[in-house]
C-alpha positions in Angstrom: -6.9 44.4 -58.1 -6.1 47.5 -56.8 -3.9 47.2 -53.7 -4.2 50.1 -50.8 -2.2 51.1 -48.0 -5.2 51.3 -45.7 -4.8 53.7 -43.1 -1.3 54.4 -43.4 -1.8 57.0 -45.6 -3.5 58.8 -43.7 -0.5 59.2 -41.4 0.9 61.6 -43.1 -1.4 64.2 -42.3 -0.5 64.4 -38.8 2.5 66.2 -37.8 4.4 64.8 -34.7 3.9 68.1 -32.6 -0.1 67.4 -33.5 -0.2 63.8 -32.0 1.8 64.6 -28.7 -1.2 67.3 -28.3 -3.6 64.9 -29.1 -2.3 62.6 -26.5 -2.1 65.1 -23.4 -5.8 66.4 -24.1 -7.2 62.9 -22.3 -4.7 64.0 -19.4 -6.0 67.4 -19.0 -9.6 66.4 -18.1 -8.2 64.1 -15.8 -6.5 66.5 -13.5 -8.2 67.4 -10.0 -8.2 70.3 -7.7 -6.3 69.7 -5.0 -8.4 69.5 -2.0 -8.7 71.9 1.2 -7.4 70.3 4.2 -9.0 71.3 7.8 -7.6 71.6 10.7 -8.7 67.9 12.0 -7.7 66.5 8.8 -4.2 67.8 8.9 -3.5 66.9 12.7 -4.9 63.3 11.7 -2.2 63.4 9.1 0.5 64.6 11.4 -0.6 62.1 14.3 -0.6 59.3 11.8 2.9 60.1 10.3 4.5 60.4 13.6 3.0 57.0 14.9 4.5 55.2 11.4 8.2 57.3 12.2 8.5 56.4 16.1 6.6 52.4 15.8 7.7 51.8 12.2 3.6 51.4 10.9 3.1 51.0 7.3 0.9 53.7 6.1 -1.0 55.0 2.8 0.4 58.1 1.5 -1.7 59.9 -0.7 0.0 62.9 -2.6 -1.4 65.8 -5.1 1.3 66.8 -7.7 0.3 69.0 -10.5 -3.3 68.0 -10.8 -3.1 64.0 -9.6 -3.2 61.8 -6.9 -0.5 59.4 -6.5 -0.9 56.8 -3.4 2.5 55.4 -2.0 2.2 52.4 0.7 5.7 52.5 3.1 7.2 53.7 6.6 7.7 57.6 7.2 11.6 57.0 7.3 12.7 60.8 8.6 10.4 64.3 8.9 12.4 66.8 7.9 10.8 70.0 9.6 13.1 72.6 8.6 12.8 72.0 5.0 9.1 71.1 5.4 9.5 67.4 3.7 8.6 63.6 4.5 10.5 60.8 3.7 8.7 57.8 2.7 10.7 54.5 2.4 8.4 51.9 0.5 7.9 48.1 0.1 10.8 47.8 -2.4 13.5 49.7 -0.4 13.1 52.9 -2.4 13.0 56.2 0.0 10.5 59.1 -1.4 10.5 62.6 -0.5 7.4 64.4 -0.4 6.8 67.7 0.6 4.6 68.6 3.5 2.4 70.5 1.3 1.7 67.8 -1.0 0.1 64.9 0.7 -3.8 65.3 1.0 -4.4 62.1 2.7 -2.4 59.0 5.1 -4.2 56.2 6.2 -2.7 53.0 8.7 -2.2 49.7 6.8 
């Protein structure tokens, strides 16, 4: 009986620098455009982020970074307007900082 390695040896083939390109191809179809903001859309999200700053309202912040959304539930902690960032303190105590730039969307909880 002849006794095989099965795919195993077919490992060999495939350099290391080959399967880490494998593995971001799926990740590169995923990746979105980030979306154009009017003007209503943008006060919303400032009118929304000052409400969760001054009455301490949990809100959904969505974010665009390099091609993905990321959604982050929390309180806007501080608004930093001279350096153009938000500070986002979540459920589990953990402050965020996101640049103005980056968030596409805020919602109330």
């Amino acid at each position: 009986m002849i006794r095989d390695r099965g795919k195993m040896k077919w490992q060999g083939f495939f350099m290391s620098e080959h399967t880490e390109l494998l593995k971001q191809i799926p990740a590169e179809y995923e990746k979105v455009k980030k979306p154009e903001l009017d003007e209503q859309e943008l006060q919303e999200i400032q009118i929304i982020t000052m409400e969760s700053l001054n009455y301490t309202l949990t809100i959904k912040m969505t974010i665009w970074v390099d091609g993905f959304k990321k959604t982050y539930e929390g309180i806007v902690n501080k608004i930093d307007h001279i350096n153009m960032y938000i500070h986002l303190e979540t459920n589990d105590l953990k402050i965020l900082k996101f640049h103005i730039d980056e968030v596409i969307s805020v919602e109330r909880v």
